[in-house]
C-alpha positions as CSV (number, residue, x, y, z in Angstrom):
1,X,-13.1,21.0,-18.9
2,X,-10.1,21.1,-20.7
3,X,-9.4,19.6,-24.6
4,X,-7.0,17.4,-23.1
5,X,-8.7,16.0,-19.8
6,X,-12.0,15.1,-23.1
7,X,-9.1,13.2,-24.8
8,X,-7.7,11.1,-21.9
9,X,-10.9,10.7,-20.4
10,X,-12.6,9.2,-24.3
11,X,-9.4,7.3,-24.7
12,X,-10.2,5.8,-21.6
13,X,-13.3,4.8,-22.6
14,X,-12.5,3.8,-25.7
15,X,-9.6,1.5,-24.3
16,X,-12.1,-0.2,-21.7
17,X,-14.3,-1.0,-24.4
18,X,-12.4,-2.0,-27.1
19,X,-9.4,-4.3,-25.0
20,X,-10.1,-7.9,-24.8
21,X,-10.1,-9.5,-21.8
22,X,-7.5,-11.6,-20.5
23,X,-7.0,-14.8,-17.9
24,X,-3.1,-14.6,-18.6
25,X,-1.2,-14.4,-15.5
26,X,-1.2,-10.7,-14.1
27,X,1.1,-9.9,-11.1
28,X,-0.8,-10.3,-7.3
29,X,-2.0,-6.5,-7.0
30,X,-4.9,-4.8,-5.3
31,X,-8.2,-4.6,-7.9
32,X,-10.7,-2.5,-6.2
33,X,-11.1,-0.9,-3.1
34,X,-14.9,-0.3,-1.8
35,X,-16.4,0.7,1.4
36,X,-15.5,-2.8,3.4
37,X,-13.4,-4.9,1.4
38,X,-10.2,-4.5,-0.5
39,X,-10.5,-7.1,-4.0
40,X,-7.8,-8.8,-5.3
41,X,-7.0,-9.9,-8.7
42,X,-5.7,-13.7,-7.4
43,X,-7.8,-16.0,-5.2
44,X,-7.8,-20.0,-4.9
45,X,-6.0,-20.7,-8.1
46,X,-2.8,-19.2,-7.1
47,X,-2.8,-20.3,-3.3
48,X,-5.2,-18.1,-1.7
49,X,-7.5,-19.7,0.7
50,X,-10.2,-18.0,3.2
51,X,-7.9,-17.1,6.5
52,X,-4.5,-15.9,4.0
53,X,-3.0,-13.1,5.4
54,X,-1.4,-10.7,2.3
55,X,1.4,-8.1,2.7
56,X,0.3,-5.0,0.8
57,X,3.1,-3.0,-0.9
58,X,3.4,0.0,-2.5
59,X,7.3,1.6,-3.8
60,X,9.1,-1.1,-1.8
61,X,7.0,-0.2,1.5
62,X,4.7,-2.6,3.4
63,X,1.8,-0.3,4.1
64,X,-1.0,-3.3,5.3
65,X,-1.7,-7.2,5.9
66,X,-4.9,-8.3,4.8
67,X,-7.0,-11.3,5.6
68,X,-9.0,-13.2,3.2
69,X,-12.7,-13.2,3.8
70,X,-14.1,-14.8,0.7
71,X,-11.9,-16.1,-2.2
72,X,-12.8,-17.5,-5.8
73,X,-10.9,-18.8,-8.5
74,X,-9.9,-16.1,-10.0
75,X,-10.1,-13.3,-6.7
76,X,-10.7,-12.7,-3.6
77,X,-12.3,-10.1,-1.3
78,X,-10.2,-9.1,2.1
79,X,-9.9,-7.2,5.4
80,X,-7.0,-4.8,6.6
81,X,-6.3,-6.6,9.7
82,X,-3.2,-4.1,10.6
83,X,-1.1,-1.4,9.1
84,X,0.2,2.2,9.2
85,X,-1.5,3.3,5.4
86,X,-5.0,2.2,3.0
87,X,-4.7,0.3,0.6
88,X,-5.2,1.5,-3.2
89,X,-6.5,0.0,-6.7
90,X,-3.0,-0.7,-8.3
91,X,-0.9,-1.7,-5.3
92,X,1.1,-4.9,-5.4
93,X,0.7,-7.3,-2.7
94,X,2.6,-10.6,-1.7
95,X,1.9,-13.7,-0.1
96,X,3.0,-17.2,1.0
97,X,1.1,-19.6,-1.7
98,X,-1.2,-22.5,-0.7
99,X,-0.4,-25.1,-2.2
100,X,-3.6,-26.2,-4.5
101,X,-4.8,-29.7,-4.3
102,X,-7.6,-30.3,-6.9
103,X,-10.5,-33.2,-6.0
104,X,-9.4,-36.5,-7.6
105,X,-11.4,-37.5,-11.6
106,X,-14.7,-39.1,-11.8
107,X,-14.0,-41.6,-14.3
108,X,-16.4,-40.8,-17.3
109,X,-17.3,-43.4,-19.5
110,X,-15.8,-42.7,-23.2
111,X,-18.1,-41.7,-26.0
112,X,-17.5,-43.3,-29.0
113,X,-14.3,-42.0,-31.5
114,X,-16.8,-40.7,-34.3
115,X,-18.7,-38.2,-31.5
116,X,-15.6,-36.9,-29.8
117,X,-13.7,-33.7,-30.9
118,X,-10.1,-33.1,-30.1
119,X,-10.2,-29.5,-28.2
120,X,-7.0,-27.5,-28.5
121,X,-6.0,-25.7,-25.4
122,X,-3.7,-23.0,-26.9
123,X,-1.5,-21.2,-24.6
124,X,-4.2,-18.2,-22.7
125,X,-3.4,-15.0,-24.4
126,X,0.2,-15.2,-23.3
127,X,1.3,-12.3,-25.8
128,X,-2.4,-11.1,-26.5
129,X,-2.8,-7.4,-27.2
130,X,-4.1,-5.1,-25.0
131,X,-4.8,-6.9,-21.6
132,X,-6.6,-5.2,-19.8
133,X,-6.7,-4.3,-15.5
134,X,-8.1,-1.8,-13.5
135,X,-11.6,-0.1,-12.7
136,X,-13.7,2.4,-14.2
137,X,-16.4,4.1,-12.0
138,X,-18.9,6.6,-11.7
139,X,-20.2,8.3,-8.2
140,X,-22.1,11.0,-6.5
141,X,-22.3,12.8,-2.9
142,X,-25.0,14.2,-2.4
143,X,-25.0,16.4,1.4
144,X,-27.9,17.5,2.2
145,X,-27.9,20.4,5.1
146,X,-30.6,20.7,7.1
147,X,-30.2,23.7,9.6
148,X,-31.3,26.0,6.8
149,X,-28.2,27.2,5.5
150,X,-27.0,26.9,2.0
151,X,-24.4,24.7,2.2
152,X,-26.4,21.6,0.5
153,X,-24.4,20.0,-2.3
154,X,-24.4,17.6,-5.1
155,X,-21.0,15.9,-6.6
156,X,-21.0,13.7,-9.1
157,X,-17.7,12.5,-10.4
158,X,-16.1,10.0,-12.8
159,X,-12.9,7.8,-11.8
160,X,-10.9,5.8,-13.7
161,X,-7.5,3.6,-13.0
162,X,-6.7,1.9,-16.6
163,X,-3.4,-0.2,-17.3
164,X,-3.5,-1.9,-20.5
165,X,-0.6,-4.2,-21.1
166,X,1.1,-4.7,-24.6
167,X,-0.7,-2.0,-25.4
168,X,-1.4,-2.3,-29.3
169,X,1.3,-4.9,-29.5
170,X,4.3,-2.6,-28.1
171,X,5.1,-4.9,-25.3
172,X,4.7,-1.3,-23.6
173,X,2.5,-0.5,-20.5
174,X,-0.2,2.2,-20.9
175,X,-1.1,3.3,-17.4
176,X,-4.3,6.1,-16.9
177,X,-5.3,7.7,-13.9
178,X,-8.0,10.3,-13.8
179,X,-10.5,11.7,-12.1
180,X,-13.8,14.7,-12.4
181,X,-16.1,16.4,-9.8
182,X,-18.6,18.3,-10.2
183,X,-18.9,20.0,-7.1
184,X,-22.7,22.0,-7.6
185,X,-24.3,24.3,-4.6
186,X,-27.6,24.9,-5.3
187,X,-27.9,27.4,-2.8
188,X,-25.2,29.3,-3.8
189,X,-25.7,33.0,-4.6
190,X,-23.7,33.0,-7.7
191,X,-22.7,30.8,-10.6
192,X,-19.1,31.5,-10.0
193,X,-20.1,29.6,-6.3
194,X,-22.6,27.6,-7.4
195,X,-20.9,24.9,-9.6
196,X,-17.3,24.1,-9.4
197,X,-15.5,21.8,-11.6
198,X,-12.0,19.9,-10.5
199,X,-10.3,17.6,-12.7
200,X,-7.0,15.3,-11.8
201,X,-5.1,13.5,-14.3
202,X,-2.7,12.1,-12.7
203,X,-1.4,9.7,-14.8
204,X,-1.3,8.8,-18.5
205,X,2.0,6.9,-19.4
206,X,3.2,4.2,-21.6
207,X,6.2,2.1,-20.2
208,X,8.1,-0.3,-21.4
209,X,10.6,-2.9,-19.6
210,X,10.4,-5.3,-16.9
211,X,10.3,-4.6,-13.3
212,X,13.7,-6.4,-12.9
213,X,16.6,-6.5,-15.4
214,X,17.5,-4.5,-18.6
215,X,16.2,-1.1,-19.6
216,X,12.9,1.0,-18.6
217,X,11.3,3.7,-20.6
218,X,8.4,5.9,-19.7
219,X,6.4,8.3,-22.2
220,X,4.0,10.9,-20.4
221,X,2.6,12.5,-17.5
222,X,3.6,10.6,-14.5
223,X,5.9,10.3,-11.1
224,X,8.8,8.2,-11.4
225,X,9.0,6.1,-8.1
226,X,13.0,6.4,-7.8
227,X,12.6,10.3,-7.4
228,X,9.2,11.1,-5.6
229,X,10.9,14.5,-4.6
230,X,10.5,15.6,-8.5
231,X,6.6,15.3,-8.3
232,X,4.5,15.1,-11.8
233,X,6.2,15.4,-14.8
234,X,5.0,15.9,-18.4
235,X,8.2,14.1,-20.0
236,X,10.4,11.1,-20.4
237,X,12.8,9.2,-18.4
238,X,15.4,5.3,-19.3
239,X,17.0,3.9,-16.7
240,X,19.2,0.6,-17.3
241,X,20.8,-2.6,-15.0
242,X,23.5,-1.9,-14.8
243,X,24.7,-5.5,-13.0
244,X,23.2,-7.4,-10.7
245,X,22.9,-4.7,-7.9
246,X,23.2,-1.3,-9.5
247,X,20.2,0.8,-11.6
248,X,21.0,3.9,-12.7
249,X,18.2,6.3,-14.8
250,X,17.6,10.3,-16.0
251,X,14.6,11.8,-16.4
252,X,13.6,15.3,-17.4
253,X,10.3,17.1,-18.8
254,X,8.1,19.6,-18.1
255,X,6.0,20.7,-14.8
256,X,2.5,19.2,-14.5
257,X,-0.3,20.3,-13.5
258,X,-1.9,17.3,-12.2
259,X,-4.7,19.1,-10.4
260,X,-5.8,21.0,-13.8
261,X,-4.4,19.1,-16.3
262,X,-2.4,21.7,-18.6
263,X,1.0,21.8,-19.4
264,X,3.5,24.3,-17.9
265,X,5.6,25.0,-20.9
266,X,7.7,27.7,-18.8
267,X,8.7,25.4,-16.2
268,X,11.0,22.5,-16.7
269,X,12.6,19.7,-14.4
270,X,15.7,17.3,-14.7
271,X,16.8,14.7,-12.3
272,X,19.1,11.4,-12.4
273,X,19.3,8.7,-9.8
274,X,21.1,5.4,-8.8
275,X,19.6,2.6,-7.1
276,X,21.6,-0.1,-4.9
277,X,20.3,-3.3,-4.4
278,X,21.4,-6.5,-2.6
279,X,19.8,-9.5,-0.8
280,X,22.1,-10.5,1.7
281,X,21.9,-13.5,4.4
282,X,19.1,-14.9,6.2
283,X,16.2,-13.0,4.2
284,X,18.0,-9.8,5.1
285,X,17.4,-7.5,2.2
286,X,18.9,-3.7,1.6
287,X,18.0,-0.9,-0.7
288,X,19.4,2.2,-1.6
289,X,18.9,5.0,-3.9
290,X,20.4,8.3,-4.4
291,X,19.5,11.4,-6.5
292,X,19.9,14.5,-7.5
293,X,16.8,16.7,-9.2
294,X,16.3,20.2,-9.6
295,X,13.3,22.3,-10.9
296,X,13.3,25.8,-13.3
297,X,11.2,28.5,-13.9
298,X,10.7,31.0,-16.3
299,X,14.9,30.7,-16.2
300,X,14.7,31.6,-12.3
301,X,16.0,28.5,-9.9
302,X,12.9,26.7,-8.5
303,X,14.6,24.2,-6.6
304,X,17.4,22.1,-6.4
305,X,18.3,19.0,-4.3
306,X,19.9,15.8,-3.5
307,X,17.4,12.7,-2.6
308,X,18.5,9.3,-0.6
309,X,16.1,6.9,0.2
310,X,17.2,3.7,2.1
311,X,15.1,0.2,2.7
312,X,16.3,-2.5,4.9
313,X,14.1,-5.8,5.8
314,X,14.1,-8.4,7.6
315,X,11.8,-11.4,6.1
316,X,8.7,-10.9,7.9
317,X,10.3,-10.2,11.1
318,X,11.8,-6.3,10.4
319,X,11.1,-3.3,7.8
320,X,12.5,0.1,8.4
321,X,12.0,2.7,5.2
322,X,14.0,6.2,5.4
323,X,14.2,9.3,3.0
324,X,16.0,12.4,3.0
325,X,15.8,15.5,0.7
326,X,18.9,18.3,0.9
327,X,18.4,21.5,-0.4
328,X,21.3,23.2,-2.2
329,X,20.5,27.1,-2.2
330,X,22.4,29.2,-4.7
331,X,21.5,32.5,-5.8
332,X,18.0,34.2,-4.3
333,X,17.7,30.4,-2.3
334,X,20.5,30.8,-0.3
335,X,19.1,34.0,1.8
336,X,15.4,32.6,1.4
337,X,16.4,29.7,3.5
338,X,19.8,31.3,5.2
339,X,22.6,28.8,4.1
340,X,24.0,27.1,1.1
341,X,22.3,23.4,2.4
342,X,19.6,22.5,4.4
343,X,17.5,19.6,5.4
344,X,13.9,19.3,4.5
345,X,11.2,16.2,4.2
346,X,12.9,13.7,6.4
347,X,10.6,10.3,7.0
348,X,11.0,7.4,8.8
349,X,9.4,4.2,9.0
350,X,9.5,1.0,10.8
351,X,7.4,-1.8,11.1
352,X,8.9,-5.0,13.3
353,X,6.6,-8.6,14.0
354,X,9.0,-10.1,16.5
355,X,6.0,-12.8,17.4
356,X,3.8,-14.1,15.2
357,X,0.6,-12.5,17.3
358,X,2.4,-8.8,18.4
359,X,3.3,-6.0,15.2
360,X,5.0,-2.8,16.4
361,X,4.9,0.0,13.9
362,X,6.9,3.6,14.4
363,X,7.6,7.1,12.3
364,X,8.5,10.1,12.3
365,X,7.6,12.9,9.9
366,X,9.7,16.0,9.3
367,X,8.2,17.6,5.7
368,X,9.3,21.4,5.8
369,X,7.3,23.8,4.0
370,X,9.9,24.5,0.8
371,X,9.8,27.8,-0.9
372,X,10.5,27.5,-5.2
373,X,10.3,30.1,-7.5
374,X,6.0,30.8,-7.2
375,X,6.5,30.9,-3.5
376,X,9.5,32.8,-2.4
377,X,8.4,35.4,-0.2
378,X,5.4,32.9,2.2
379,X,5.5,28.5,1.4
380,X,1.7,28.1,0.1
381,X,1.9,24.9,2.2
382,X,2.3,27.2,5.4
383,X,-1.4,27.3,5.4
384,X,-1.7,23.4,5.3
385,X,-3.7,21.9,7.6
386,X,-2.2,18.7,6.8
387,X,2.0,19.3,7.1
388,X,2.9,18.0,10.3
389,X,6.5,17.1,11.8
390,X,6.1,14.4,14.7
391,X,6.2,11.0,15.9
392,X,3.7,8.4,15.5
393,X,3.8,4.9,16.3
394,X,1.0,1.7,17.7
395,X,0.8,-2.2,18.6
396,X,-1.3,-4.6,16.8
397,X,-1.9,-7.5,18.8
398,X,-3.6,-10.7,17.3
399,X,-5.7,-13.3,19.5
400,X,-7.3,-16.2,19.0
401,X,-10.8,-16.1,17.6
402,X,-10.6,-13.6,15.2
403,X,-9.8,-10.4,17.7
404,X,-7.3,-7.8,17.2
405,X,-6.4,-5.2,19.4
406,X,-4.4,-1.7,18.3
407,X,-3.3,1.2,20.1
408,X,-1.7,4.1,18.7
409,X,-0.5,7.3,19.7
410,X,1.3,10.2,18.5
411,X,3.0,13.8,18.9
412,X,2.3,16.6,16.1
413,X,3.8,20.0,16.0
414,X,2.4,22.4,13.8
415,X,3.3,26.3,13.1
416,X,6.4,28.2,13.8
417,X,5.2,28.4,17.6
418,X,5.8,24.7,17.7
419,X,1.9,23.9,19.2
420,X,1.7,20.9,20.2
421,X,-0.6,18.3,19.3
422,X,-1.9,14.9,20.9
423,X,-3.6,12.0,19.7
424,X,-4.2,8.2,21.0
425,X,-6.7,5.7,19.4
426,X,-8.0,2.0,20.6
427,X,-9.5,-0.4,18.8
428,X,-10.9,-4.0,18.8
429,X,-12.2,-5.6,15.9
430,X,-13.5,-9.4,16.6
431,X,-14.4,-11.4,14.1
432,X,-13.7,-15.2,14.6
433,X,-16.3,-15.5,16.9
434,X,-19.1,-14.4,15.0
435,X,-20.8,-16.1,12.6
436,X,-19.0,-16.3,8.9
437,X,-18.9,-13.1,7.1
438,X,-19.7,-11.3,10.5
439,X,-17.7,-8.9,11.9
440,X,-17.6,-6.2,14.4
441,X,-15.6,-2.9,14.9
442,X,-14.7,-0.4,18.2
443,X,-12.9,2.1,18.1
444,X,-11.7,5.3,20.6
445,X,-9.8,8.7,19.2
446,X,-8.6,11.5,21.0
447,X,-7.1,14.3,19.8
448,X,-5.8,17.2,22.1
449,X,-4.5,20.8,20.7
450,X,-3.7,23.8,23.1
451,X,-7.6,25.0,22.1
452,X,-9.5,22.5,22.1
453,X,-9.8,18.1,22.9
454,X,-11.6,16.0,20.5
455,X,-13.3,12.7,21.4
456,X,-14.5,10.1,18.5
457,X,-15.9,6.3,19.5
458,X,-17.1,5.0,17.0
459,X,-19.0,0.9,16.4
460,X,-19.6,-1.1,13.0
461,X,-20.7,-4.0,12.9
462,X,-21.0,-5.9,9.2
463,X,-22.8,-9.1,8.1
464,X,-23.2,-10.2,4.3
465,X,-26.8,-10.3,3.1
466,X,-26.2,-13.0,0.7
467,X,-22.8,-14.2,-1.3
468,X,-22.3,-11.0,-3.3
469,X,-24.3,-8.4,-1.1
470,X,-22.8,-7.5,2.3
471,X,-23.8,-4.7,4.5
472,X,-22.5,-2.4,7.5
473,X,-24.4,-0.7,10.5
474,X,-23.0,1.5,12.8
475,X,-22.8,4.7,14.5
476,X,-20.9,7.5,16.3
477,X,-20.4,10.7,18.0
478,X,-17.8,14.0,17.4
479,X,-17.2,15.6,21.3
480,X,-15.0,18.9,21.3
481,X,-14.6,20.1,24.6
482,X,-13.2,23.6,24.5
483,X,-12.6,24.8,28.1
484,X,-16.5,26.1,29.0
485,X,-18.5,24.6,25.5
486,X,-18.9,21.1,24.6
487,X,-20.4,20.3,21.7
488,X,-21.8,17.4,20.5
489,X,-22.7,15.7,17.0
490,X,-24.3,12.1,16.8
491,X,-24.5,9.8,13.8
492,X,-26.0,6.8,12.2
493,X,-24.5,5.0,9.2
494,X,-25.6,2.4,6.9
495,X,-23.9,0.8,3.9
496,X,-24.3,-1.9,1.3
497,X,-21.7,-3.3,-1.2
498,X,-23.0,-5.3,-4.0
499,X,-20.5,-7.7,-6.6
500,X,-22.4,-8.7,-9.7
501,X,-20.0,-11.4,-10.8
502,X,-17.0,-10.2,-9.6
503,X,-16.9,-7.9,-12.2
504,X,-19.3,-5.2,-11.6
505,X,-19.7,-3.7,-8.8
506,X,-22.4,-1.4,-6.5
507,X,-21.7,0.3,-3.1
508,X,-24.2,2.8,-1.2
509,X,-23.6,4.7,1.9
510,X,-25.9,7.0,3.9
511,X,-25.2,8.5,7.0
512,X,-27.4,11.1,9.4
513,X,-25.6,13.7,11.8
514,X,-27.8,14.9,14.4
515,X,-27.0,18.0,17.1
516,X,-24.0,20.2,17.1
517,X,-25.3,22.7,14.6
518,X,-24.4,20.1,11.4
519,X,-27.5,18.5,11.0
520,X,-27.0,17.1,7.9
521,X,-28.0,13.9,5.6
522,X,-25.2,12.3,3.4
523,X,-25.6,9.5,0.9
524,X,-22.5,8.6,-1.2
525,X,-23.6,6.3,-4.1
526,X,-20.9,4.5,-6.5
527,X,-20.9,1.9,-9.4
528,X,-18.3,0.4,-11.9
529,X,-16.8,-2.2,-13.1
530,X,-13.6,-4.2,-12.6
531,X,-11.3,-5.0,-15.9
């Protein structure tokens, strides 16, 4: 492991351990994410009751709705009932507030002047030093293989997610993201195979300004959310209000390795942006930002390129999210990619409720592999299973008693040949009808390519054990039909999740895989603790 990944990783720990803990009034954001429930760092206190839907966000986009399942004072535990993305530890969420009516005073007979004390109740830690939010965690996978092959493997790991406001009085915003695996083949025939280590830090920034009005600064290794296209940067970027409806910032720093960690002193990046805001009639709402980035190597031209990025909502009723990156080729770009501009990683998004019981969701993906200086002769993401150009889009609809019903279906081409790709999923999750805490979970996938058709149906059903301990049983099977074989793997899962006062927190999760030629025991084991 490198020098710096033992630094982060001990300031982390020395940061969760030294921070006081604060009740003063954090923004409505997702805590923790476990197995079954996504936390959140509100509940009853500021208007969440059991049955709340919340609209998850995350860079202006409305990725989920949850549904409160169990709320306290201070947080509350939900359910994604609907949306096209999972929810993550950090994401902001919104809500419409319940108003809270507290029971009416027991009158309480007086004690006498001379046994009374006056209590002060100063102001809770408005402008305390270094509040602290987030999780800290520490898991292992163990996959246990049992056709006789030597593909059994153990991975431990270590994940933290640390924001620590007015850090050491600043009024800044120290933000830490980073993670470790072990991944350790005991099989294996050599060292070099047998234990792998991967580290991501992802993030480890200070900021300072709002999030509306007057100037932002960020120190560090981070991605600014204004200009996605630049990626991880080890540098520094202000942006300022410039009135009511116009931001404008720069940034600029070095390349980032966030997969390793180092520092790629030979590669540098520069970008500068505007953003247009406006809130027009009837809860009508428009966004719209413009950039222009480009990225150097080694004093070679990595890339260069213009980015717009346009929101437009509606209230509840209408959300539609777009982005666009145009590639200006000069010099060795301009025959790579055979003109002076082209188009690459168009997306589009669109999410409409136009009843209260029906959600419509639609996208369409168009990410081009993009060649830069490391990569001019073959893209390395030409060999990535997971770039895609297609259309996707599904129907949520919501009936009384606690059922929902999705569909979804899609179209994915992949390769230069254009292959075509299928998919279609069903679901029904009920939960109204069942006993509190109970819920239950169907679900259908298909997926078609030219070689082969995948079939997935899968059943959950979970029930709480008691008030902090809830648990999950279910199964499921993986059918690929390839012209003349069909093969088949079956499996049974089980999982607990266990809150020690909504602070700490346990989740276990074992599953067996039976026939196919993967028979395989898996038990994923996690615990931490929320800040």
């Amino acid at each position: 492991m490198k020098h710096s990944l033992w630094l982060g990783l001990v300031a982390s720990l020395m940061i969760a351990m030294v921070a006081g803990r604060s009740h003063a009034a954090e923004k409505p954001k997702v805590n923790y994410v476990s197995a079954d429930a996504i936390y959140l760092n509100v509940g009853r206190l500021a208007g969440l009751i059991k049955g709340s839907r919340v609209r998850v966000v995350r860079n202006g986009k409305r990725i989920a709705i949850l549904e409160v399942v169990h709320v306290s004072s201070h947080s509350a535990s939900c359910i994604v009932v609907e949306g096209s993305g999972t929810p993550r530890s950090g994401d902001f969420v919104h809500y419409d507030p319940v108003k809270v009516t507290r029971p009416a005073k027991t009158a309480i007979p007086k004690r006498p002047a001379a046994l009374r004390t006056r209590v002060k109740h100063p102001e809770k830690h408005k402008n305390a030093v270094n509040r602290l939010s987030g999780f800290m965690s520490v898991e292992n996978y163990w996959d246990q293989d049992l056709t006789g092959s030597s593909l059994t493997s153990i991975q431990p790991a270590i994940s933290a997610r640390i924001i620590v406001s007015n850090f050491l009085g600043t009024g800044g915003e120290l933000k830490i993201r980073h993670r470790s695996r072990l991944y350790y083949r005991p099989g294996a025939t050599t060292d070099a195979s047998r234990s792998v280590w991967s580290h991501r830090l992802t993030e480890a920034a200070i900021r300072f300004g709002g999030s509306s009005g007057g100037t932002r600064v960020g120190l560090g290794r981070m991605v600014i959310s204004d200009m996605y296209g630049l990626g991880f940067v080890d540098g520094a970027y202000i942006s300022r209000q410039v009135n009511a409806r116009y931001r404008v910032g720069v940034a600029g720093g070095l390349d980032a390795n966030a997969a390793g960690g180092s520092i790629h002193s030979n590669r540098q990046k520069v970008g500068a942006y505007v953003t247009y805001e406006r809130a027009l009639h009837d809860n009508h709402r428009v966004s719209l930002t413009g950039a222009v980035a480009g990225s150097y190597a080694s004093g070679l031209i990595s890339r260069e390129f213009a980015y717009m990025q346009g929101i437009y909502t509606v209230g509840r009723l209408f959300y539609i999210y777009q982005s666009v990156e145009i590639d200006v080729n000069r010099k060795w770009r301009r025959s790579a990619n055979g003109g002076v501009v082209s188009f690459s990683n168009y997306v589009l998004s669109a999410n409409s409720s136009p009843l209260s019981f029906l959600s419509l969701d639609f996208n369409y993906d168009a990410r081009h592999n993009t060649r830069d200086a490391y990569n001019r002769a073959t893209p390395d993401t030409l060999f990535d299973s997971d770039v895609y150009t297609g259309f996707g889009g599904g129907a949520t609809l919501s009936l009384p008693g606690g059922i929902r019903l999705r569909g979804s279906a899609g179209l994915r081409l992949r390769g230069v040949s254009e292959q075509l790709n299928r998919y279609y999923t069903v679901s029904a999750d009920m939960w109204g009808l069942l006993p509190r805490g109970h819920g239950l979970s169907l679900r259908w996938s298909v997926s078609e390519t030219p070689f082969v058709t995948g079939y997935r149906p899968t059943l959950s059903y979970r029930f709480p054990i008691s008030r902090f301990l809830r648990a999950t049983a279910g199964g499921g099977a993986y059918i690929f039909d390839q012209g003349p074989v069909i093969t088949r793997t079956y499996y049974a899962q089980g999982a607990v999740n266990w809150s020690i006062g909504q602070r700490y927190f346990v989740a276990v999760d074992v599953r067996q895989n039976i026939g196919g030629g993967v028979d395989a025991s898996q038990i994923f084991a996690e615990s931490g603790i929320n800040f």
